[in-house]
N, C-alpha and C positions, 0 to 999 in steps of 0.2 A: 346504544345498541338495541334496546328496547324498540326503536323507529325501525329496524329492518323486519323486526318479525312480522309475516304473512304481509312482508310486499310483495305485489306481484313482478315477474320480471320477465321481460320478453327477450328470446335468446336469436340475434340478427347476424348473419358473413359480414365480416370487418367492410369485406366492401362493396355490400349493399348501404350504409351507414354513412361513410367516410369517403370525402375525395382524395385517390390516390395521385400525385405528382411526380412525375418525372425531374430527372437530373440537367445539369448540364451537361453537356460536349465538353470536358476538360480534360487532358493530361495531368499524372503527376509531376514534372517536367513545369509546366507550364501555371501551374499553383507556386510549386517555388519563387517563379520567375514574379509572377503577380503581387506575392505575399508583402503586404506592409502591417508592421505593427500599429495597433491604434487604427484601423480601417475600420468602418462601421460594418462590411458586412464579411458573412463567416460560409467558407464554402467546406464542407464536410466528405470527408474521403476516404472513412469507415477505421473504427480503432480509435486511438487520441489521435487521429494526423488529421489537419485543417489548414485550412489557409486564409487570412484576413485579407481583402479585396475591397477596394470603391465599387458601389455600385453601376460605373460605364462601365468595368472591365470586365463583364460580361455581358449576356442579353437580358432585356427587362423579361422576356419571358420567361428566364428559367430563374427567376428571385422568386420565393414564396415571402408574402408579408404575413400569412397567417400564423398562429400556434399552432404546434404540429408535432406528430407524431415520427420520429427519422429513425428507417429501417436498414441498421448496419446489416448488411445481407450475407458477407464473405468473412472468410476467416474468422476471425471474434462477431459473432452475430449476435446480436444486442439491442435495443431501441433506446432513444434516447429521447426526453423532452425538449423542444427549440422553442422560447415566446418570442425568438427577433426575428430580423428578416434573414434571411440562408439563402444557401443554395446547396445540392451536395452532385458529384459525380453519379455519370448518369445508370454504372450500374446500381443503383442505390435509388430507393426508393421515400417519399414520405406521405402521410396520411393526415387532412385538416377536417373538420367539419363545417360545414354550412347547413347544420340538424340543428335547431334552434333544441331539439329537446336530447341532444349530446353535448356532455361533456370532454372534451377531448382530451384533459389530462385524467379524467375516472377513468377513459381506453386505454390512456398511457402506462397506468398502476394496475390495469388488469393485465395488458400484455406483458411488463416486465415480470410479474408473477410467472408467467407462464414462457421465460426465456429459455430453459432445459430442452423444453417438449419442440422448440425452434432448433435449439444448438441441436439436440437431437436427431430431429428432421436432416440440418447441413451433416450431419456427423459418415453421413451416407456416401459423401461426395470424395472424390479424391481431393478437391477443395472445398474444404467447409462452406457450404455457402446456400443460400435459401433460394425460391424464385416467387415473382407477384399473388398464383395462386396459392402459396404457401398461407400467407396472410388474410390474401382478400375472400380466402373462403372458411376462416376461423371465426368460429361463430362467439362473438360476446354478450354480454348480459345487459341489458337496457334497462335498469330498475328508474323511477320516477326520480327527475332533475335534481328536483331538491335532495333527496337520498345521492345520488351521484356529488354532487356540491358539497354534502356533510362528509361524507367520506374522503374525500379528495381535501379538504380543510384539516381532518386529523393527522392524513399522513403526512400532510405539507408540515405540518405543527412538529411533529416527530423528525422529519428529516431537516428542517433550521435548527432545531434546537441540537442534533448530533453535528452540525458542520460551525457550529457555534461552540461548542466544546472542543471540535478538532483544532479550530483555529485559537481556542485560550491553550489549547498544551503545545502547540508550534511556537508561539508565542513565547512562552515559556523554557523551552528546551534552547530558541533562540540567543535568549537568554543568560542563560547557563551558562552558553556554550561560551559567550562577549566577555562574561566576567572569569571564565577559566582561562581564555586566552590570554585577557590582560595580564593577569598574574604570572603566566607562564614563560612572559616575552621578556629573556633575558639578552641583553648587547654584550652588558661586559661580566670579570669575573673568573673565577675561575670552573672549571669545564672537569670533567673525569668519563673516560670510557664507560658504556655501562657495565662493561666486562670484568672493570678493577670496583665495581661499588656493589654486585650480585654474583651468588653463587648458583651457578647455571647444571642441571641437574638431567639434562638433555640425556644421560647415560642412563638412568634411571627405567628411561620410557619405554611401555610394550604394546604396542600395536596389535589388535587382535581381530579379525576378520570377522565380520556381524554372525556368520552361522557358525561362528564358535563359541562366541560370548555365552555365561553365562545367567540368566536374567538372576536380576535383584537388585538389592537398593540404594548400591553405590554407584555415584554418578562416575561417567564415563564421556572423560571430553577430549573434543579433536579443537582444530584449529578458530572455530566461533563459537563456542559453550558446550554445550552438554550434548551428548550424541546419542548417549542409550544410556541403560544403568545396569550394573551385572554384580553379580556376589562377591567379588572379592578385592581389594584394593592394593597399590602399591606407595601410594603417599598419603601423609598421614598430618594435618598442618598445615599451615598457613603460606599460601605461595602465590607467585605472578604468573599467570599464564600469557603465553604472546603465541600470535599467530604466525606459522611457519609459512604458509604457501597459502594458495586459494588468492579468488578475484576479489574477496573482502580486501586484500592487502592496499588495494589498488582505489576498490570502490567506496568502501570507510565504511559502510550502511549499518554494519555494528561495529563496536570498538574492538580494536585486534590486541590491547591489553586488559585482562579482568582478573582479578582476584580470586581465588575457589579457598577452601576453610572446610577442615576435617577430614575425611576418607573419602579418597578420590583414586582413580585411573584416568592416565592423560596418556592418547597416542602419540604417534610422530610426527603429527600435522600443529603442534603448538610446542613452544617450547617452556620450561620448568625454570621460572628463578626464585631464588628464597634472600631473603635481605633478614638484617639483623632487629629492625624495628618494625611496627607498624608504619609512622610516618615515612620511613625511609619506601616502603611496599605500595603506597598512596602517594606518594611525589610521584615517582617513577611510572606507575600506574597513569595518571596523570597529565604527566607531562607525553608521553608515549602519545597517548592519546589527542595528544592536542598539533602534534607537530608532523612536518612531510615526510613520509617515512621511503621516497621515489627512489633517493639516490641512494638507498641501499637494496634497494630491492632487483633481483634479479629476475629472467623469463620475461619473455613475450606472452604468450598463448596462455602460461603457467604462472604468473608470477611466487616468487618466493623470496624468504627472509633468511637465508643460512643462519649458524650459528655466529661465524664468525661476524659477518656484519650484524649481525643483535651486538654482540660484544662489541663493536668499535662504533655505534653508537654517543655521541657525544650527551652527557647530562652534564647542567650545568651543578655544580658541587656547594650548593651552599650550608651554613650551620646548621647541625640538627635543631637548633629552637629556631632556623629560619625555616624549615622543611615542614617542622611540623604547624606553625603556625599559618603555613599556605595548605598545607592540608587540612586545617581546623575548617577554614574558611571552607575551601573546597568541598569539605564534608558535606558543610551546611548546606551549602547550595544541590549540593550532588542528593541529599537527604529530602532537600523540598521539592529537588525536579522526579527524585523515587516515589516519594508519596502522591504529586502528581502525578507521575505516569504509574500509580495503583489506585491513584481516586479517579483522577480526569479518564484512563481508558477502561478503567472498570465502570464509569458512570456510560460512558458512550458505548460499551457492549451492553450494558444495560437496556439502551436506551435504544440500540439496534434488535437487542431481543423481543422488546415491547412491540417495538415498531412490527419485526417482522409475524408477530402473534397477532395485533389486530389488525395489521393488511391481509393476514390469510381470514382471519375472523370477517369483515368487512366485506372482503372481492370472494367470498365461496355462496355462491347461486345456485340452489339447486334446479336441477334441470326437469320438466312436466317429464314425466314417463308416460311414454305411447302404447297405449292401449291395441292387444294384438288382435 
C-alpha cells in the first residue's frame, strides 16, 4: 500500500483510452438454434444467458480475440471480464486496449466498483438500460503500469482464493447429501404413515400479520425458518416443522423439514409435529428431506402440503436402535457439513470483506482540484 502514496494519477473518458466493439447481428432465437455445448466460442446476450458457437457461425468480424471489458447495458447492467475470444449481441457493447500503458482488467475492477452509479444511470429508463456515452465519457484513473499490475494481482489473489473455498463447501454439501441418501433408500420392509408415528399440532398455530406482532425475542416461524421475532410464544419444546405451501415445496433450495428447540411461534404456513424421541424427530426430519415430496403436493401457481397428505406420507418404520443408529451417523455428517458451512462461509465472507476493503482502498484516486 505504501507504493500508491503520492502516485501520480491521470484521470482519462473510458473512451478516449479504450477501443470500443460492436456486437453481432444475432437474434435470441437464432443463439438457441446455434448453441452447442463444448464450442469454443461464447456469444454473450446480457444477464447469465449465452450461447456457445464455432467460430463460422457467425462473422470473423464481429469475434473479439482480445481481453476485454463486456458492457451488459439493459436490465441487469453489469460488466463482466472476458480473456477468450466472444462475441455479444449487438445492443451490447465491449471495450479492449491497444494502450501499451493500460491495463485492462485494473479498468475492469475500477468499473465494477462503480456499477450502482451505472444501474443508477439505467434506473432512469422505463427499461434499465445504459447507452455508449454512458461509459465512453466516465472518466478513470491511469496511475503508472506497474501500480495498475499490483493492484489487479491482489484482487485476482482475493477472488481465487473465495471461488476455491466455494467450490471445497459444494464439494462437501455434495457429499453429505450421497451419503444421507444411501442411508435413506429403503425397497423393502415395513412402512407407517407419517400420521400414525407424529402427533401433529397444526391446531395449535396463530398467525399473526407483521403490523401486529409484537417485537422481541422469541422466534417467529413460517413455512422456511424464522420470520421475525416477537414477545411472546405458544410452543414450548422440541418439535418438527414442515413446510405447508410456498415454491420451496417444489424448489427444495432450503429443506422444507427443520427442527426448532425452546420458545417458539409457528404460523400457518408450516406445519407442528412433536415425536416421542429425539431419534424418532431426526429420522423423520431426515428422511423428509431427502425424498420426492411431488406426489403430495398440491397447486400450480401455489403449491402446497395439506395436512392430510403430511399425514399419509409413507416412512419407512424401522427399530428404534435402527432409527437412531442412522441418525448417529447422520448427525455426524450433518455436524461436519454445519461446521463447514460456519467455517467454509464464514471464512469466504471473510474473505469477501477483505477483498471488498482493499479494492475500495486500492481503486480510490483522488481527483487534482481545479483551481477557480
Amino acid at each position: 500500500m505504501e507504493r500508491l502514496k503520492g502516485v501520480e494519477v491521470e484521470w482519462k473518458p473510458l473512451g478516449k483510452v479504450l477501443v470500443r466493439t460492436k456486437g453481432t447481428n444475432i437474434t435470441a432465437g437464432r443463439m438457441r438454434e446455434l448453441h452447442k455445448e463444448g464450442a469454443p466460442l461464447k456469444i454473450f446476450a446480457g444477464g447469465k444467458t449465452f450461447a456457445l458457437v464455432d467460430f463460422d457461425d457467425i462473422p470473423e468480424k464481429d469475434i473479439n480475440k482480445e481481453p476485454s471489458i463486456i458492457v451488459k447495458s439493459r436490465g441487469v447492467i453489469e460488466f463482466e471480464y472476458y480473456d477468450k475470444s466472444f462475441s455479444h449481441k449487438n445492443e451490447m457493447w465491449s471495450y479492449h486496449s491497444k494502450n501499451e500503458n493500460i491495463n485492462i482488467k485494473f479498468v475492469y475492477y475500477f468499473l465494477k466498483i462503480h456499477e450502482p452509479y451505472f444501474q443508477g444511470l439505467g434506473s432512469k429508463m422505463q427499461m434499465p438500460q445504459i447507452a455508449t456515452p454512458d461509459t465512453d465519457k466516465f472518466e478513470i484513473p491511469i496511475p503508472p503500469l506497474d501500480i495498475q499490475g499490483e493492484i489487479v494481482r491482489i484482487l485476482d489473489n482475493f477472488t481465487e482464493l473465495t471461488a476455491e473455498l466455494t467450490a471445497e463447501l459444494t464439494a462437501r454439501k455434495k457429499q453429505y447429501n450421497y451419503y444421507r441418501d444411501q442411508l435413506l433408500s429403503f425397497e423393502e420392509g415395513e412402512w407407517k404413515a407419517l400420521g400414525e408415528v407424529a402427533e401433529n399440532l397444526d391446531s395449535m398455530r396463530k398467525p399473526i400479520t407483521s403490523g401486529l406482532r409484537e417485537s422481541g425475542e422469541i422466534p417467529y416461524y413460517g413455512a422456511s425458518g424464522i420470520v421475525d421475532y416477537v414477545k411472546d410464544y405458544i410452543f414450548d419444546g422440541d418439535f418438527l416443522l414442515v413446510s405447508e405451501d410456498g415454491a420451496n415445496l417444489v424448489a427444495r433450495s432450503t429443506p422444507i423439514a427443520f427442527s426448532i428447540s425452546g420458545k417458539s411461534w409457528v404460523n400457518n404456513h408450516a406445519h407442528v409435529l412433536k415425536f416421542n424421541t429425539y431419534a424418532e424427530r431426526r429420522y423423520v426430519e431426515f428422511y423428509l428431506n431427502s425424498i420426492d415430496l411431488t406426489p403430495y403436493i398440491s397447486g400450480a401457481a401455489q403449491p402446497k402440503l395439506n395436512q392430510k397428505s403430511l399425514n399419509s406420507i409413507r416412512i419407512p418404520n424401522l427399530s428404534p436402535a435402527e432409527k437412531a443408529r442412522i441418525v448417529d451417523i447422520l448427525d455426524k455428517f450433518d455436524a461436519l457439513t454445519n461446521s463447514i458451512t460456519e467455517g467454509l462461509p464464514r471464512e469466504i465472507a471473510l474473505r469477501q470483506q477483505q477483498y471488498a476493503y482493499y479494492r475500495d482502498l486500492l481503486l480510490s484516486f483522488p481527483k487534482a482540484e481545479v483551481e477557480a
